[in-house]
C-alpha positions in Angstrom: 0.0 0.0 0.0 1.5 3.7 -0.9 1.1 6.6 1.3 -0.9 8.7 -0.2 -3.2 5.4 -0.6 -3.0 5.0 3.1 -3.6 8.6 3.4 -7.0 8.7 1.1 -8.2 5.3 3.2 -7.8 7.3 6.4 -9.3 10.4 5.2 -12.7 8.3 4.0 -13.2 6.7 7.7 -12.5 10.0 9.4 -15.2 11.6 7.2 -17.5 8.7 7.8 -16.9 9.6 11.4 -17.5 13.6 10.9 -20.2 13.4 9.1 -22.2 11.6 11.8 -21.4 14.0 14.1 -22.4 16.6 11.9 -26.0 15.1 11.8 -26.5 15.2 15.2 -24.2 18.7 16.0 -26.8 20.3 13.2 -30.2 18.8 13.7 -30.0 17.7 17.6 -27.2 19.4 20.2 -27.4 22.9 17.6 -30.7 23.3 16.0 -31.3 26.4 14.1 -31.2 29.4 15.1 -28.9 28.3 18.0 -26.3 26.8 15.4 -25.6 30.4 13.9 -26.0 31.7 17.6 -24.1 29.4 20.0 -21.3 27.6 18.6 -22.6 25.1 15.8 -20.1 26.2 13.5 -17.1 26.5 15.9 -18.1 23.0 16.9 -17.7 21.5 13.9 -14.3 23.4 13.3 -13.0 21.8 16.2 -14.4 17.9 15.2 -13.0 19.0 12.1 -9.4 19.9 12.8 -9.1 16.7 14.6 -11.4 14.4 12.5 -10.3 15.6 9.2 -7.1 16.8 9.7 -4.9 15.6 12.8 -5.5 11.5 11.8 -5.1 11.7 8.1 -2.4 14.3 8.5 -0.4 11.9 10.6 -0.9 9.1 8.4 0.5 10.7 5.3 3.8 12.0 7.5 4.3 8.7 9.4 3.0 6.2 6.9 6.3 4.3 4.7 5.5 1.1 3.4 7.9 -1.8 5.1 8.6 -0.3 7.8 9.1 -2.3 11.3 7.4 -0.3 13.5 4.5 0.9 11.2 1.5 -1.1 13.2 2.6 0.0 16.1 3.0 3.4 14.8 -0.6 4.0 12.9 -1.7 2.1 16.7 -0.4 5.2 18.0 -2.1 7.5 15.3 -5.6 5.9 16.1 -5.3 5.8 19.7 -4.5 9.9 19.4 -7.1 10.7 16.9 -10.1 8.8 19.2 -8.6 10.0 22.3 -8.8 13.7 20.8 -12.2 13.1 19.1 -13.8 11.9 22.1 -12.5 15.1 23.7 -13.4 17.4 21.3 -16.9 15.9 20.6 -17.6 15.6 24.6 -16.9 19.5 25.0 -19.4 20.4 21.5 -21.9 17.9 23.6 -21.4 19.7 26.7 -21.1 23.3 25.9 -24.8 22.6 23.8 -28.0 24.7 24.6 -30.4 22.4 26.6 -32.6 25.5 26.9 -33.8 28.3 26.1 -34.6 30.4 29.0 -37.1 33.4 29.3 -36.2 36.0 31.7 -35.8 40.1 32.0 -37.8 40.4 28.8 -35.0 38.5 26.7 -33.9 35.1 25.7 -31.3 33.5 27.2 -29.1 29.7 25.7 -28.5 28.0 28.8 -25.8 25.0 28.2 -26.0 21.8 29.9 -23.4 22.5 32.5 -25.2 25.4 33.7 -28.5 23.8 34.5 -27.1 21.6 35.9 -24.5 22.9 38.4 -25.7 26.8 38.6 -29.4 26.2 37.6 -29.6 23.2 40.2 -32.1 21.0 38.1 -31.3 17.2 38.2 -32.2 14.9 35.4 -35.6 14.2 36.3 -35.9 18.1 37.2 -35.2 18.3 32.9 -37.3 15.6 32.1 -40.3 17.4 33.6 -40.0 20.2 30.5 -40.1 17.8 28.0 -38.4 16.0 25.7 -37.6 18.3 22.7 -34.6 20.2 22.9 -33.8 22.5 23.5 -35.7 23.3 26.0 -38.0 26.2 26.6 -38.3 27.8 30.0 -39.5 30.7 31.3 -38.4 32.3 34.9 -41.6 33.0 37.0 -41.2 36.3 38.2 -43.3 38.4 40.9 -46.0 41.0 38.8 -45.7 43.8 42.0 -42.8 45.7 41.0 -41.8 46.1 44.5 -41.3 42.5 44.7 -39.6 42.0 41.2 -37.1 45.1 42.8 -36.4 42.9 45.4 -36.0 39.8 43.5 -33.6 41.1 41.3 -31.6 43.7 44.1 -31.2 39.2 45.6 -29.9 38.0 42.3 -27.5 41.1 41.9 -26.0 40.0 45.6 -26.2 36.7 45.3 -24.0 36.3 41.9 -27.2 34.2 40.7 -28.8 35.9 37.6 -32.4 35.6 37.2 -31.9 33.4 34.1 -30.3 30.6 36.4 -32.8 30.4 39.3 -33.7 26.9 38.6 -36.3 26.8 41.5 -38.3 29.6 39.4 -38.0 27.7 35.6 -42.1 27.1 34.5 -42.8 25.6 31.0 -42.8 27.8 28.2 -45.6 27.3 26.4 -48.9 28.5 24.2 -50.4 29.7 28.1 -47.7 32.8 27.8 -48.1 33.7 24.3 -49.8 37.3 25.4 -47.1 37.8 27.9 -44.4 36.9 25.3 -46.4 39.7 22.9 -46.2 42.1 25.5 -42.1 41.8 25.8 -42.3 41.9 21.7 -40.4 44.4 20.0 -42.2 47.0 17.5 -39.9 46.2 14.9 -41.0 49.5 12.8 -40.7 51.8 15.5 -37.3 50.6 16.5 -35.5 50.0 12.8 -37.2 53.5 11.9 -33.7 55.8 12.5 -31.9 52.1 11.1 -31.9 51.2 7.7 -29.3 48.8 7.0 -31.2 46.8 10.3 -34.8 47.0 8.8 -33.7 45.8 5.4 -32.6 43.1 7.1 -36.2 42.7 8.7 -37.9 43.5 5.7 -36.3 40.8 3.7 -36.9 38.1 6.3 -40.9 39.1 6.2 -40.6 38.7 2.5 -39.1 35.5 2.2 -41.4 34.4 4.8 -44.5 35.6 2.7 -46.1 36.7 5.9 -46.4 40.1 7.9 -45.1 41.3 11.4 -48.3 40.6 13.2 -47.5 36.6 12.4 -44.2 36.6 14.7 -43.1 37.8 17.9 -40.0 39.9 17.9 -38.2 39.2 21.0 -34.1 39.4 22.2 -32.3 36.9 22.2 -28.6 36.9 24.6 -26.4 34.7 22.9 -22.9 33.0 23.8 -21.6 35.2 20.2 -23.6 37.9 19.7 -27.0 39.2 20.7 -29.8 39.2 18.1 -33.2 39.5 18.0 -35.2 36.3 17.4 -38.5 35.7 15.0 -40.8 33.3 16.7 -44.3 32.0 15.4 -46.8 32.6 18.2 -49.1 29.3 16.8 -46.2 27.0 18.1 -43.2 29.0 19.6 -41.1 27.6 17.4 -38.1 29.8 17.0 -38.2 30.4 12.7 -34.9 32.3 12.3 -32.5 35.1 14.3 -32.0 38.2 12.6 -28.7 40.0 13.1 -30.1 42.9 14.6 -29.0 44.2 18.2 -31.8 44.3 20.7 -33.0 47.0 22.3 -31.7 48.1 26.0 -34.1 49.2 28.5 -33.0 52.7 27.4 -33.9 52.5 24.0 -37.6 51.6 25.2 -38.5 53.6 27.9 -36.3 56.4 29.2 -36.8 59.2 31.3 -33.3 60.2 30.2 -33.0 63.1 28.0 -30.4 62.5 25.5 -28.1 65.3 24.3 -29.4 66.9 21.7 -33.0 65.5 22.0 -36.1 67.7 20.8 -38.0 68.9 23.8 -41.3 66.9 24.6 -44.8 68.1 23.4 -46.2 71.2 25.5 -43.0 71.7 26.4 -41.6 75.4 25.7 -37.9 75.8 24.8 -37.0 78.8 27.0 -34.6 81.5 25.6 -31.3 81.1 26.7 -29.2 84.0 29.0 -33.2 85.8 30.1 -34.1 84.8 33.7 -37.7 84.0 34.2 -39.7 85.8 37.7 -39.3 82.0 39.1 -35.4 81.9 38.4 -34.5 85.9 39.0 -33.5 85.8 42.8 -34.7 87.9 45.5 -32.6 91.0 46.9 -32.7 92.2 49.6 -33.8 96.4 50.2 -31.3 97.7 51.8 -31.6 100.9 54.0 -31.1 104.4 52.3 -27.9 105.8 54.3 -29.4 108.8 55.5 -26.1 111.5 55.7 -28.4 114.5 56.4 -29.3 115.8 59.8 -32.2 117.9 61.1 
């Protein structure tokens, strides 16, 4: 056998191998939108670069027809390449998003570490929010903003986001449609001062054949980026994230006036350098000095 036969040979199992992991990296551990959004395509680089390349690459530098130590040697090669496979595969498994979690107005991936060891669900804790992955949860929070203050000013201290308080995960489902609504963004209102960022939303309506009113527009916090994601309200089924930033809490509703910002309505500019009765302040009459004597 020749070495670049060897090589070839080696490079057909390996991508045997890859593309089975693809399968389940694409349509299981990184369904879309989370493989654009968490790490589906820096998984498969790194099953790649040791699937593809490290094994095969090996071969064709090692590999010499007659030599002594040549089963021992492509031993050595395999044992490498499925040690590092396993590796590399475990951490794509691990680092995964078993759910999507609902809190502060925004989606958040949660990987399986995390609801595990900072979430503190068990396996038969996961098991009770189905079986389709991954999955959806939303954090049951107080309605009395007193008591959401409070719940949050406990998070802050704690170093426990509200997104990983296990204790508080409910079921997302067709129940909070209307509260999801209310947290939905008014896409037209928002991209109306953004043009490249509405074209972007305008083309996804179009390919979609369908108008705003048919999704919910909601953030989405993502290990890469943040986005904001299109879900269809009939079956909360995420349908694609658009590569738009979200917007902040100040972008929605702030008392803040921003520099340069027109004055509200009713509201009077008032010319600069005059002093209005309100502003002008009060002196004091001070006693004529009366020099003259009877």
């Amino acid at each position: 056998m020749t070495k670049l036969k060897a090589f070839f040979i080696h490079l057909g199992i390996s991508a045997s191998i890859f593309f089975v992991i693809l399968y389940f990296i694409v349509f299981h551990w990184y369904p879309q939108p989370f493989f654009t959004t968490d790490g589906g395509w820096q998984g498969i680089r790194i099953i790649a670069g040791v699937d593809m390349v490290l094994g095969p690459l090996l071969t064709l530098i090692i590999f010499k027809p007659g030599k002594p130590s040549l089963k021992f040697d492509m031993s050595v090669i395999a044992l490498i390449q499925t040690a590092a496979l396993i590796s590399g595969t475990w951490i794509v498994f691990n680092e995964r998003p078993l759910a999507v979690v609902f809190a502060d107005n925004k989606f958040r991936p949660v990987p399986y570490y995390q609801i595990i060891e900072d979430a503190g669900l068990s396996a038969d804790d996961i098991e009770k929010f189905g079986d389709h992955y991954p999955l959806k949860i939303v954090v049951d929070l107080p309605k009395d903003e007193q008591k959401l203050e409070a719940v949050r000013r406990k998070a802050f201290h704690e170093f426990r986001p509200l997104y990983l308080q296990g204790e508080r995960y409910k079921k997302l489902d067709l129940s909070y449609v209307d509260y999801l609504r209310s947290k939905s963004v008014n896409m037209e209102e928002y991209l109306k001062d953004k043009p490249d960022d509405m074209k972007i939303y305008r083309d996804f309506l179009r390919q979609q054949g369908k108008k705003a009113e048919d999704f919910l527009f909601l953030p989405l916090h993502s290990r890469y980026a943040d986005f904001i994601v299109a879900m269809d309200p009939t079956t909360l089924k995420f349908i694609k994230a658009l590569l738009i930033k979200p917007p902040t809490k100040l972008d929605l509703n702030s008392p803040i006036k921003l520099p340069g910002a027109k004055p509200a309505d009713g509201e009077a500019d008032k010319p600069a350098g005059k002093e209005t009765p309100a502003q002008k302040p009060r002196r004091q009459a001070t006693p004529k000095n009366n020099t003259s004597q009877a």
